[in-house]
N, C-alpha and C positions, 0 to 999 in steps of 0.2 A: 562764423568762419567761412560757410559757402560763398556769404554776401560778399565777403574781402575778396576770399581769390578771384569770385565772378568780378569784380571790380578789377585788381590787377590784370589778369590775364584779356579785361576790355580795353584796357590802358595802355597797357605790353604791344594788342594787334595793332591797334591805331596810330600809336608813334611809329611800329617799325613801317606799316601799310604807306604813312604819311612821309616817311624817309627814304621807302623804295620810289616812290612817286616824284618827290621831288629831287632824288638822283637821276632820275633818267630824265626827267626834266629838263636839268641842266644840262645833262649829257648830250639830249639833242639840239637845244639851244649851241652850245660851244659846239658841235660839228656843223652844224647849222649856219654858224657865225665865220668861222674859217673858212670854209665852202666857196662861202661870199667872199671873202678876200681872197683867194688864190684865184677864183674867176676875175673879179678885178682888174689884180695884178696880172692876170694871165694876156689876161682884153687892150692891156696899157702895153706886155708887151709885143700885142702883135699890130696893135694899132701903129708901133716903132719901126717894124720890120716895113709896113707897108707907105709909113711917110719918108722913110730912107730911102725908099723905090730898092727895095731887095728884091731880087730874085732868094726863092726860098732855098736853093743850092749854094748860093754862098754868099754866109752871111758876114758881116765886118766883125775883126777882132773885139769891139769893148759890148758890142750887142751880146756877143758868146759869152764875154767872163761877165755880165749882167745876168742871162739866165745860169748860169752854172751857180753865180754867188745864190741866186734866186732859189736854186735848190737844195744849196747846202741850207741855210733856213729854212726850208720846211723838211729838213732830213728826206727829201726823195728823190723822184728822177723826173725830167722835163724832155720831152718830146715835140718837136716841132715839122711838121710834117708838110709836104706841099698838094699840090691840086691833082700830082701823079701819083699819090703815096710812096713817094721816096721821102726819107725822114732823113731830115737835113740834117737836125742837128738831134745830139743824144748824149744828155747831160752825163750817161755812166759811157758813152761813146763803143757799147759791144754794139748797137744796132744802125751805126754811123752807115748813112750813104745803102741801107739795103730799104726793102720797101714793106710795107705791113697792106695790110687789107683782113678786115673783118668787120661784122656786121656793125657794131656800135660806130665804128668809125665813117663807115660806108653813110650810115645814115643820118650823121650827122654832118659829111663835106657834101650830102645832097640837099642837105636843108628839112628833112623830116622831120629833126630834134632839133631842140636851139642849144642844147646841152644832152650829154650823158653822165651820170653818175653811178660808181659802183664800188659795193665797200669790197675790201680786199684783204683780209685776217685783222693787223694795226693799222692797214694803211685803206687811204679812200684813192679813187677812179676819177678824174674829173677829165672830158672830154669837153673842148670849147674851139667855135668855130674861127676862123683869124679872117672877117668882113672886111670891104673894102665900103667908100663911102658911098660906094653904088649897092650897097647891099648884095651885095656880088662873094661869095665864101673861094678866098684862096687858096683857103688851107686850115688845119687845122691844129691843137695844141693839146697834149695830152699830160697832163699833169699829176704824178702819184705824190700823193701826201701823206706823211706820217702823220698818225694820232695818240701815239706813246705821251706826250704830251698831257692831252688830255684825258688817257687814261690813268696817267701820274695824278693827276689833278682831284679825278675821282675818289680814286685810293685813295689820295688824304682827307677829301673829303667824309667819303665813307669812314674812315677810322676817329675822324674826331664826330662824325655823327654818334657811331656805337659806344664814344666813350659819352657823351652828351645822355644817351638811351638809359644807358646802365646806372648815369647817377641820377635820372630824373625816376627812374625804376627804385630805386636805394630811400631816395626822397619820399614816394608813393607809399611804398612799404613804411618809412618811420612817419608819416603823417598818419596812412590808414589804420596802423597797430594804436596811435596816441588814440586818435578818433573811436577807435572801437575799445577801447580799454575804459575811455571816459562814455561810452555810451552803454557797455556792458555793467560797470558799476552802475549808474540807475536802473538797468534793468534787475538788477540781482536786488537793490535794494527795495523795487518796487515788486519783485517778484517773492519777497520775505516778506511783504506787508500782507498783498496776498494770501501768502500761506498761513499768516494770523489770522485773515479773514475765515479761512475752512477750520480752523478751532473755534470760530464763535469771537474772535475780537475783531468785532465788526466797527473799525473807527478809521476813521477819513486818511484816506492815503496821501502820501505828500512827493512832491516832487523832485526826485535828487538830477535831476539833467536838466541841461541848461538848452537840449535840444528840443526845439518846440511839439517836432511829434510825441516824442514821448510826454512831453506834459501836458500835452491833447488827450494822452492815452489815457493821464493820469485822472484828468477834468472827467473822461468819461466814463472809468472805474465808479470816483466819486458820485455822479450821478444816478449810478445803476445802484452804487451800497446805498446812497440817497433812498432810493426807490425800497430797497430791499429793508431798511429800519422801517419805514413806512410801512410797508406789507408786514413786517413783522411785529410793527404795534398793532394795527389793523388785527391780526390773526388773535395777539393777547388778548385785544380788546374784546372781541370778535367772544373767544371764550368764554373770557370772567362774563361777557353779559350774558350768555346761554347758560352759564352756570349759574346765576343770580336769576334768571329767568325763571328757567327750571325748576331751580329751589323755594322759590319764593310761594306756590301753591303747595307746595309739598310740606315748607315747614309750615303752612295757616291749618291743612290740613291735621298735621300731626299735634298743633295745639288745641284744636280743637276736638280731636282723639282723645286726649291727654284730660282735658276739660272733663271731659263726659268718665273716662274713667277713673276719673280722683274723685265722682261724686257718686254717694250711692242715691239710689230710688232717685234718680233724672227725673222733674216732669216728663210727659211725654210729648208736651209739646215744645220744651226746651229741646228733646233727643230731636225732634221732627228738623224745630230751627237748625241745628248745628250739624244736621245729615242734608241737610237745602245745600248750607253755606261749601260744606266738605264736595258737595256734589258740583256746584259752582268750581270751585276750587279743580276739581278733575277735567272739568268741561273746556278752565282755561288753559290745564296744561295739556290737555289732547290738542286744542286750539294752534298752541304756540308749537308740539311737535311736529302739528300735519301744515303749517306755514315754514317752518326748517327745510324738511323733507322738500315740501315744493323748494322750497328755494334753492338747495342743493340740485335738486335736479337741471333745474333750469342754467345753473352756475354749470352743467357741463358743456363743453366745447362742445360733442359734440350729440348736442341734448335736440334730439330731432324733432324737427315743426309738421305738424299733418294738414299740409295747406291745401287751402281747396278755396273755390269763388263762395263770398259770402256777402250777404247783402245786409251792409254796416248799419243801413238806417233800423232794420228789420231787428237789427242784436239791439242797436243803442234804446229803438223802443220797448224792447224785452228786458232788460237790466233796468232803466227806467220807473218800467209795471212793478219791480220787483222793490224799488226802493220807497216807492210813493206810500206805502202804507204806514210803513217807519219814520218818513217824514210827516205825515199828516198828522201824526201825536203831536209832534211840537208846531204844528202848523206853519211845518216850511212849505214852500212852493217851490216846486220844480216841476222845469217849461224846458223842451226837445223844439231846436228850431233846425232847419235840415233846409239847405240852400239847392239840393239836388239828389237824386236818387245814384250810392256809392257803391259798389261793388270789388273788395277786394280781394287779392289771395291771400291770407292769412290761416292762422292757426286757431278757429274760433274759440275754444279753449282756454290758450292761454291769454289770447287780447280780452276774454271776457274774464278773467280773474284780474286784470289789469286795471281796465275800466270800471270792473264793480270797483275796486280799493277808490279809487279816485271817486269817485260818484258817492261811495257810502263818507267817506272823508269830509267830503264838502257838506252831507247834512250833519254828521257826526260834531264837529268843530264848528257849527254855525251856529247861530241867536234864537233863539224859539222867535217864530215869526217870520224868518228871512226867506232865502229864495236862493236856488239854486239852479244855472241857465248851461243846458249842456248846446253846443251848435255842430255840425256837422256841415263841411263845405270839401269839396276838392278841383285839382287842375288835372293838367294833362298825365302829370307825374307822380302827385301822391295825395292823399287825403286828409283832412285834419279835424282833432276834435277838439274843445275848447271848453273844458269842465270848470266853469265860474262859479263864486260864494262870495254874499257877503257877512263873512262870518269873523271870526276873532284874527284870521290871520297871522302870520308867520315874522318874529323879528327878523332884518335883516340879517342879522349874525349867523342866524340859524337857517338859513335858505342851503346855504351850502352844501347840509351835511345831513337835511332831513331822505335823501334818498341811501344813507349807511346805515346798516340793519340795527334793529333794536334802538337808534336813535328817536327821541323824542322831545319836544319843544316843549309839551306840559305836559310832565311822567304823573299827577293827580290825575288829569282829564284823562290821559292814555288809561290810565287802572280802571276809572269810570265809564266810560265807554267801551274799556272791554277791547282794546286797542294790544297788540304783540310787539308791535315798534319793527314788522317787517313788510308788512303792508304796503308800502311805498318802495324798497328793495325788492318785491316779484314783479311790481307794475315797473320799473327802472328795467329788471332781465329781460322781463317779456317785451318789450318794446325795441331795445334794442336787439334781443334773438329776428325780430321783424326788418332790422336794418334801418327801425326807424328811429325818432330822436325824444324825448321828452323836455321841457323848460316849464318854470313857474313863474310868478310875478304877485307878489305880496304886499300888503302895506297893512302893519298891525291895525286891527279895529276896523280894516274897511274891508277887509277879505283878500283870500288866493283863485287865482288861476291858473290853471293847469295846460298847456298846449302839448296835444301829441301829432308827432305827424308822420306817417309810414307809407311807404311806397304800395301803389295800387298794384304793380307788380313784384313778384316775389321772385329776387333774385339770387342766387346760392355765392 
């Protein structure tokens, strides 16, 4: 409703602002324009006076009933006055044969003005000099003109303007009422689709206006519920696999509980086996809580970095030392090549829980015998690390989605290895908590690499 009146009452200023303007327009135009003709005629008739060889004291009968007809046309009075200001002649004849003097007149039979003009309540002032061909001023003519005329003219004008105003006004009002009635029903409609939405009936809105904003609006509702099923399967998903996580040590645990007390007199080196396995079982659901907990942590906004200058070659060969031992049972080979000594701000911490995943990954999922090539290089701007394998590698399909928690490409090998399926989800946070970026590059049976690259400076 504000939007309509603020529309009419812009509508309203502008047509009247634009019909005050161009009434006085014209108004000055047609005084403007008359002006010009009774000068004219004024100039024609003393150019008369002066080729008849008048004397301005008496002038011939048909030149008199010429100017007298002259002023009943312009409803006023004509004055003809000579070089002594005696006024010969005086169209209303009270001021016949006396003499005037006053400043406008003075200074125009000396040549100062080539004219005077002066309005006078309805009527105009024109003063015009009566020149001889010697540019020589005789005398002079003073001419009042009525302008009833065209203030008649106005007034009709003005009144079929305001009748013109009022129905273009009537018009405005039954166009903007239709326009807003057909834009308020899509809005009501899309504003009850909405309100489905806050129950829980989250299904795609549709478009009842035929105005494109609003079906802009609608597109990008749809986008956002888009977004919002997504995050909302994400979160189910997200569950069921922490609850199927979870459970999964707890129920091997509780059958193997179950095992030992449905039997009596246990060996004891059966009791031993199935207190290993139970023990395993605990080790991997502490495992998988205290990768949660990281992960959550790091999933908060505003999950703070303790950065400080670290010399990246100095971590990369410390994380390094720590894998070589684990790899040397399967007699992988892993080679640290380092293009340049790096230094940067980070959070040593979290980039080193990030990098071990990746690092431990690459021997974890690789061929007994292979080889794993970490390289460390940077420019002006950021530094980068480049954790190769040629191990079993990643199908295409599944490149996507290997950095969504609990995801896994082979959920045997992940149980075998002792893998949570989050691993790849804290090195993804912490990398980007860095402002940096992570990418891989795969090809099943020939191996993955990994590319991280984060800024040498650490900026908020």
């Amino acid at each position: 409703m504000a939007v309509f009146l603020s529309f009419l009452l812009l509508t309203l200023f502008v047509m009247v602002s634009f019909s005050l303007m161009l009434q006085k327009s014209y108004n000055d135009k047609t005084i403007e324009e008359k002006l010009s003709l009774v000068q004219n005629q004024c100039s024609i008739l003393g150019n008369q006076i002066l080729v008849n060889q008048f004397t301005l004291d008496s002038l011939q009968d048909n030149l008199n009933v010429e100017i007298d007809q002259m002023a009943n046309v312009w409803e006023g009075r004509i004055l003809v006055i000579d070089s002594n200001y005696k006024i010969v002649k005086d169209t209303y004849t009270i001021d016949q044969d006396n003499y005037i003097v006053y400043d406008e007149v003075l200074k125009v039979m000396r040549g100062e003005k080539d004219k005077n003009i002066r309005m006078i309540n309805d009527y105009v002032e024109i003063i015009i000099p009566i020149v001889n061909s010697d540019r020589i001023i005789n005398g002079v003519m003073i001419a009042t003109v009525s302008l009833k005329d065209i203030e008649e003219t106005n007034a009709y004008i003005a009144e079929f303007t305001n009748v013109l105003i009022l129905l273009f006004i009537f018009l405005t009002i039954a166009a903007a009422l239709v326009i807003c009635n057909i834009s308020v029903y899509g809005i009501k409609r899309l504003n009850g689709q909405i309100a489905g939405m806050s129950e829980g009936h989250l299904e795609e809105l549709k478009a009842w206006s035929r105005f494109d904003e609003l079906s802009q609006l609608t597109d990008s509702f749809n986008v956002l519920l888009n977004k919002m099923q997504v995050l909302e399967e994400s979160r189910q998903e997200f569950v069921s696999n922490v609850s199927h996580e979870l459970k999964t040590p707890i129920t091997s645990m509780k059958v193997l509980a179950d095992s030992l007390l449905m039997q009596e007199d246990v060996p004891s080196e059966m009791y031993r086996e199935f207190m290993s396995d139970m023990v395993e079982e605990i080790d991997r659901e502490n495992k998988i809580i205290n990768d949660l907990l990281t992960l959550v942590k790091m999933d908060k906004k505003a999950a703070a970095l303790n950065v400080e200058p670290v010399n990246i070659n100095a971590l990369l060969e410390l994380l390094l030392k720590r894998i070589k031992p684990i790899a040397a049972k399967r007699n992988i080979e892993v080679v640290f090549e380092s293009f340049r000594e790096v230094i940067g701000e980070v959070d040593e911490v979290k980039l080193s829980l990030a990098l071990s995943n990746l690092i431990e990954n690459a021997v974890k999922y690789n061929n007994d015998g292979g080889n794993v090539h970490v390289s460390l290089n940077a420019d002006h701007k950021f530094f980068y690390i480049k954790i190769q394998d040629n191990g079993v590698g990643i199908p295409e399909e599944c490149q996507s989605q290997v950095f969504e928690r609990f995801y896994r490409v082979d959920k045997a090998r992940s149980r075998e290895t002792g893998g949570t399926g989050l691993g790849l989800a804290i090195t993804r946070n912490a990398v980007l908590m860095h402002k940096g970026a992570i990418k891989l590059y795969s090809e099943p049976g020939e191996g993955t690499t990994f590319t991280v690259r984060i800024p040498l400076k650490y900026v908020n």
